[in-house]
C-alpha positions, 0 to 999 in steps of 0.5 A: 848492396840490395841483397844485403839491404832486402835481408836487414829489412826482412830480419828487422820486420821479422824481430818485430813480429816477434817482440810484439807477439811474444811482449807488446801484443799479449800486454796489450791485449790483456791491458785492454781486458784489464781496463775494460773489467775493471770499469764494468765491475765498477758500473755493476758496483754502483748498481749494486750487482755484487755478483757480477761485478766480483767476476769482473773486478777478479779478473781485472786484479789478476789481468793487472797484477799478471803484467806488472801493473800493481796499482791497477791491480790495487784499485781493482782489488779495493773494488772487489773488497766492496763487492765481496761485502755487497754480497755477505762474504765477510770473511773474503773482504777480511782476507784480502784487506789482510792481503793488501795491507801486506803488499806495499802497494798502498799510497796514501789515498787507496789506504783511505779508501781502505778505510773506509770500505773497512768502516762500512765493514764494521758499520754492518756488523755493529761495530760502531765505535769503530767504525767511526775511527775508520772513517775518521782515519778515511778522511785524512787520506783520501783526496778531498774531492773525488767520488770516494770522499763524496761517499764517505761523507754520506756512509759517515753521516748515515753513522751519526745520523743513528746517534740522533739530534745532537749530530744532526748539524754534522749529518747534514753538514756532510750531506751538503759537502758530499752533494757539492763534489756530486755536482761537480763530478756530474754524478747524478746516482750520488746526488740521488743517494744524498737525497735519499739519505737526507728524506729518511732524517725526517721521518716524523716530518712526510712533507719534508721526506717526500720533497727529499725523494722527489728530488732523488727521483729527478736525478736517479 
């Protein structure tokens, strides 16, 4: 009867009211915070703002890990190692590699990365040899070619570049595969790097440099 009909109607609306403001809203909306500071402290990363971008990526990990979203929540934290090393804390970037390892939530790939973010962590404190054999291990892992595979062509040429002539065919080798995925990916910032990076090879050569940063300066 109509009476009965307008109560189902009125009880079924009121259920959804309140399943979207007690579950699918706030999962949403902090969905949507998540992702927003997750691709914020990204940016901020590659413009080398370690500061804020730990803020973001903080948070990011904690909006992701707090609705069930682990992996995100991984990706965000890997993020955040990059930014606690950008800004000297060592000792943060070690705890929480310490906590990741722990957690069962690396696939193949985000442990490359994890390696690789651990041989820049070496690189910086002189560990060189080390360093070495994590971006090696990186290098198994990480898919061939995305952005992370790309910078760690570079961070593993800028290692051997140190060890002098005898690498030079490697260094440049990786330099001229990390440009490829670059371009590929329309990742003018990178394209900018590995040219840098390739102008301070010749440092006994200034026409050879400035040609480098000439085209760094074109696509920074």
């Amino acid at each position: 009867t109509p009476p009965r009909t307008s109560f189902l109607i009125i009880s079924s609306l009121l259920l959804g009211v309140f399943i979207f403001g007690v579950g699918v809203g706030p999962f949403l909306v902090k969905f949507r915070l998540a992702a927003a500071d997750k691709t914020l402290g990204t940016d901020l990363l590659d413009l080398h703002r370690f500061g804020p971008a730990q803020i973001r990526l903080e948070r990011s990990a904690g909006y992701f890990e707090n609705i069930g979203l682990l992996s995100r929540s991984t990706d965000a934290k890997l993020g955040l190692i990059q930014s606690y090393v950008g800004i000297g804390d060592f000792a943060g970037a070690d705890e929480l590699i310490a906590q990741l390892e722990k957690s069962g939530t690396l696939d193949e790939d985000r442990g490359g990365k994890l390696h690789g973010i651990r041989g820049n962590i070496t690189y910086q404190r002189g560990e060189f040899e080390i360093a070495e054999r994590e971006y090696q291990l990186a290098r198994q892992s990480i898919k061939p070619a995305s952005l992370a595979y790309a910078d760690l062509l570079q961070n593993q040429a800028v290692l051997w570049s140190n060890k002098g002539r005898p690498f030079r065919d490697q260094v440049l080798a990786n330099y001229e595969g990390g440009r490829k995925i670059y371009q590929e990916l329309k990742d003018t910032g990178g394209l900018a790097d590995v040219s840098i990076n390739e102008g301070n090879l010749y440092e006994n050569d200034p026409e050879a440099a400035r040609t480098h940063y000439e085209r760094a300066r074109l696509h920074a």
